[in-house]
Every structure is written in C-alpha cells, then in structure tokens.
N, C-alpha and C positions, 0 to 999 in steps of 0.2 A: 452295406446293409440294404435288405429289398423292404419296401414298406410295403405294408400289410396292404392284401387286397381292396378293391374300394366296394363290398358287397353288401346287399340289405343289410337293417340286424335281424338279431339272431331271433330264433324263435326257438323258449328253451323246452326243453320236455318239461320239466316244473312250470304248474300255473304262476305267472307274475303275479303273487300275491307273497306274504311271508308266512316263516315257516319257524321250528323251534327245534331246538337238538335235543333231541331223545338222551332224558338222563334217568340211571336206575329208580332216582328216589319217585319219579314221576310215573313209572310203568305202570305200575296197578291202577294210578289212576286214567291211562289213556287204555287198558284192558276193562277196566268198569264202565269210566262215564263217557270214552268216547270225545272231548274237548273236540271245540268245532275251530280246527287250524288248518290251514290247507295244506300242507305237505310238512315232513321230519326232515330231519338229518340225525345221522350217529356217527361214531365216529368206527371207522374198519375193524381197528384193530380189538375190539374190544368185543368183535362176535367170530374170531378164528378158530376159537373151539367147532369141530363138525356138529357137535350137536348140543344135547342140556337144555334148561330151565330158559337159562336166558336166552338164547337161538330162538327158539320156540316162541318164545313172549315174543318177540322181534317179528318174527316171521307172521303171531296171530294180526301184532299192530299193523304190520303195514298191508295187509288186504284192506285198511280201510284208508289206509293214506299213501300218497306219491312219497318215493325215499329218495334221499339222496347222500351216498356212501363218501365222508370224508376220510380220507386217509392220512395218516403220520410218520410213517415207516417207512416208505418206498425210496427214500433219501435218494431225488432226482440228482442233485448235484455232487452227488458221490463219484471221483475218479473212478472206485473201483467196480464200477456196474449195481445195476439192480441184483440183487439177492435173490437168485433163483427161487429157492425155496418158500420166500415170503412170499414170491409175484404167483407165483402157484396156488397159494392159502388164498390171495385174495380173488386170482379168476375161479375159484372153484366157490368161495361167498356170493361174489358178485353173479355169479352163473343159477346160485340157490336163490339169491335175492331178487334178482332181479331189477336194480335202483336204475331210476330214471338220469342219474347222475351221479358220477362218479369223480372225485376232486383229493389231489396233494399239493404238497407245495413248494415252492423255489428253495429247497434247501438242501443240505444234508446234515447224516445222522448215523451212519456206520463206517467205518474204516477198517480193515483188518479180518471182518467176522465179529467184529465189536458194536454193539449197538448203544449210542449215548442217549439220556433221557431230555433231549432239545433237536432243538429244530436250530441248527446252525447256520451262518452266515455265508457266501461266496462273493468271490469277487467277479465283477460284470464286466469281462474278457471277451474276447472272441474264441482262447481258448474251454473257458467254461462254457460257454454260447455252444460248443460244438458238443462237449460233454451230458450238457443238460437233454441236448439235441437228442444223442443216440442215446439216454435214458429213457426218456419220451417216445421214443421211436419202438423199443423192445416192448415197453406198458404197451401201450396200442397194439400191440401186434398180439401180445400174450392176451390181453383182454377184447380183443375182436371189439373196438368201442373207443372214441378218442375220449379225453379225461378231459378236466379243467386242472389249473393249478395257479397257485394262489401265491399271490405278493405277500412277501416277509413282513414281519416288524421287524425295523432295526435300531441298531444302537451305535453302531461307527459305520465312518466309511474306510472302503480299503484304499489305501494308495495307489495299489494299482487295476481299480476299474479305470475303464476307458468308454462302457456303452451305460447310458442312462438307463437306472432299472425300468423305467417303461418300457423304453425300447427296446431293452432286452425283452421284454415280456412278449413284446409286437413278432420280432425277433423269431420270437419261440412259434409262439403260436401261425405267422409264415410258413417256417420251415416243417413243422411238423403236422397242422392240421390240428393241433388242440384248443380246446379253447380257454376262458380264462376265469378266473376267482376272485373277483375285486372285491378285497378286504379293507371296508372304510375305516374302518378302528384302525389296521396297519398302516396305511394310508396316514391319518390323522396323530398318532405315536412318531411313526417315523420322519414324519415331516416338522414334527417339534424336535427330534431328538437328533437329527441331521442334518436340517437345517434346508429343506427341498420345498420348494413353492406345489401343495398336493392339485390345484388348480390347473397349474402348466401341465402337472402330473396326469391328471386325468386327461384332459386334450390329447398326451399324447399315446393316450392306450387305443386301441383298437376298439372303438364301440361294439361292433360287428360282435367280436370275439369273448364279448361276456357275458356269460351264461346265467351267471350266479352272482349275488353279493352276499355280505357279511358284514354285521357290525355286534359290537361288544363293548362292557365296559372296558375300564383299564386307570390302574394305580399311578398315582401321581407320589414322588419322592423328591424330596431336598438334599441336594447334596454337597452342600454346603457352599456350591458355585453355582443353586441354579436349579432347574427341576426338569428331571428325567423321568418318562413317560414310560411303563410298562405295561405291556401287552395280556391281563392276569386272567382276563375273562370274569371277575370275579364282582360286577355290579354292574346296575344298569348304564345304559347306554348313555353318554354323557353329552350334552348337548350341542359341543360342536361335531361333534360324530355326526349328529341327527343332522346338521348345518350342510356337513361334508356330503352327507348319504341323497340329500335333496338336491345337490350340484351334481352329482354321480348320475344319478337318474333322469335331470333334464337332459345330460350330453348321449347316456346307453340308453333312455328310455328304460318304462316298466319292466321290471325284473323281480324272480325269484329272489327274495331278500330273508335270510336266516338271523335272528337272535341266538348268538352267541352265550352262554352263562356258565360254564365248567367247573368254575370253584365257589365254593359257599352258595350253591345251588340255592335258589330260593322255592318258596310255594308254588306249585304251578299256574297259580292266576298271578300272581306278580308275571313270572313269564309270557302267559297269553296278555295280559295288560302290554309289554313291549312290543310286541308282534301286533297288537292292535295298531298301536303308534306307527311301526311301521307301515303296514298298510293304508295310512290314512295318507302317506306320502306317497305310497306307488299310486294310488287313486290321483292323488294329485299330480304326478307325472304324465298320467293315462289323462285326464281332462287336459292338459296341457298341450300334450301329441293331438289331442283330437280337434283343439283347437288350431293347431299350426296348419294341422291336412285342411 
C-alpha cells in the first residue's frame, strides 16, 4: 500500500457552503422563487433522456446555481467493466451540463448486461483494489475530468477483506487521481452496523482528497437482536450524523456539504431549514481553521 500524498487540501470547485438535491416535487419552485442555497446536486441518471421537459427545467436551474452530478449506475466495482453505453450517456450529460462536480460510488450494480436496483457490497481486496482501479481509470479518461466516489453504507463484513475501507479509499484515490465523497450518514450507519470506530475512520482518509460531504437521515429497526441502521434518505439528519459531520470538518476542513432527502421528500423549507443547519457548522469549521492559522 502507497499512502496517499501529503498535499494542501483540496479546494473544491463547489463554494464550502451546503447544498440540496434537486428533487422533482421542488422544481417549480426553484424555477419561480429562486430559494437562496448555494449549490444543487441531482442525481445522473434521472436526466439521460437527450432532451424534454425535465432536461430543460435542469438546465434553466442550474444557470443560477453551481451543480454537482451524482451518479448510481457506473457500478465501479463491477468485475465486468464500465458499460460502455451508460459511460457514453453520461459524458455526453455531463459535456451538456456542465457540473462542477461529478461523483459515484464504491459499489457495484450490474453483472451480465443486468442491472440491479442497489448499490452493492465488495470485498476490500487487493484484487478488487485493482478492479475498482481500472474502473476509475476508463471514467476519467471517457469524461476528460477525475470524479469523487463515495463510501458505502454497509451491513456485513466480508471474510475475506484484507484492506481497511479507508484505506482502500486512500488506495483509490493514490492510484488513480480521483478524489473522494465522504458520506457522514454512511459513515455513522455502518459504523453501528459493523462495528468500526468512524473516528479512527476518518483519520484515516485522505483529508486532501475530499471534495464533497453528505449527510442524510436513516431508519433505525429492531431485529429482535438489536438495531440495525439503514441508509433510507427518508428524514432529517439525526443528530449523531450532525455529531459525526462536525469531527469530519475539523480533520478536512470547510467543505461542500449536501443534504440528502430521496424518500418522503419533504416541503422545501424543511429542506433549506437542514442545509441552514448545516452551514452553520461549515461557518464553524471556517472560524475554527482561521483561528489555528
């Protein structure tokens, strides 16, 4: 293993302020009233139609705001390569859109010509390490633009990892120049749900290398042993997330920081209300760095 360069951080094309994911039930109203948020996110796959209604509303939105294109589909950890044909749909979005940011994530999701509807688990290998590698390597190259990509939630470990998902992460972003997606909700899920100290966790990520955060709610279940944490996007931000997201930011500094919300979308001020919250923590990170200089 090389460890990751020891260079400044990073400075992202997104203002270090937060940001909100662009969901249908909300367009009309960031086409009318313009909401004062500092940057979007949406998700790729949900603007590959070349053109239409929704394309269009996308395209008037973002002349007024910084984008940043997540994606779900690129299934990095797929044995059997990137999907020509998807990787093509999205440098031809990306090339219309032009997002300041572009991000997937540590997973895979097709086998065969088969596409499943999740984001699945890998085990952290040196042979996966190598796979994820030339994934990332063909993105990059087909999108003229390195990506971020983003820590999993998980729910088991595999018996046979060998490299600490960080360091895989560190790993990745070494070998290939990309940078990184630091998902505090995943983070905070999977470190209840497998038992990982997310502290050590964070130390050992690459500050340098992270572009972007995320945080989200997520469902809490009893399962008759105990309670397992899922990843659902579907309420607000729970407060050890906000706990987690304020020790994230002392170690990478102010950062582009996204609220998460995909299911049971709420009002759009409930949303800009979370993104407030958040900003009031990157402020605080930023008084904190100006105090150490």
């Amino acid at each position: 293993m090389h460890p990751a360069p020891d260079t400044p951080r990073t400075v992202s094309p997104l203002p270090a302020r937060a940001g909100v994911g662009l969901r249908h039930r909300h367009v009309a109203e960031f086409l009318t009233t313009h909401p004062s948020i500092a940057w979007i996110e949406v998700h790729s796959e949900t603007y590959l139609a070349a053109g239409g209604p929704r394309l269009r509303a996308l395209e008037a939105i973002r002349r007024d705001y910084p984008l940043s294109c997540h994606g779900v589909g690129l299934s990095l950890g797929s044995a059997d390569g990137v999907d020509p044909l998807h990787l093509t749909r999205l440098a031809a979005l990306y090339a219309r859109l032009q997002p300041e940011l572009v991000s997937d994530h540590l997973a895979w999701s097709s086998i065969g010509g088969a596409y499943l509807n999740d984001l699945l688990p890998l085990p952290y290998t040196e042979e996966a390490l190598d796979t994820v590698r030339r994934n990332i390597e063909r993105v990059q190259e087909a999108l003229k633009r390195p990506i971020l990509v983003e820590n999993p939630s998980r729910y088991l470990n595999f018996a046979e990892s060998t490299i600490p998902e960080a360091e895989f992460l560190a790993e990745l972003s070494h070998r290939t120049g990309c940078g990184l997606l630091l998902d505090v909700n995943n983070l905070h899920v999977s470190a209840h749900n497998v038992g990982i100290d997310p502290r050590a966790w964070l130390d050992a990520l690459p500050a340098q290398a992270v572009g972007e955060i995320h945080v989200a709610g997520h469902a809490v279940h009893d399962t008759g042993c105990g309670t397992l944490l899922i990843d659902d996007h579907g309420s607000a931000v729970a407060d050890p997330v906000w706990t987690l997201l304020d020790e994230a930011l002392r170690r990478v500094g102010p950062r582009p920081v996204l609220v998460e919300w995909d299911t049971r979308v709420p009002e759009l001020p409930v949303l800009l209300a979370e993104a407030e919250r958040a900003d009031r923590r990157i402020q605080a990170a930023r008084d904190e760095d100006r105090h150490a200089a």
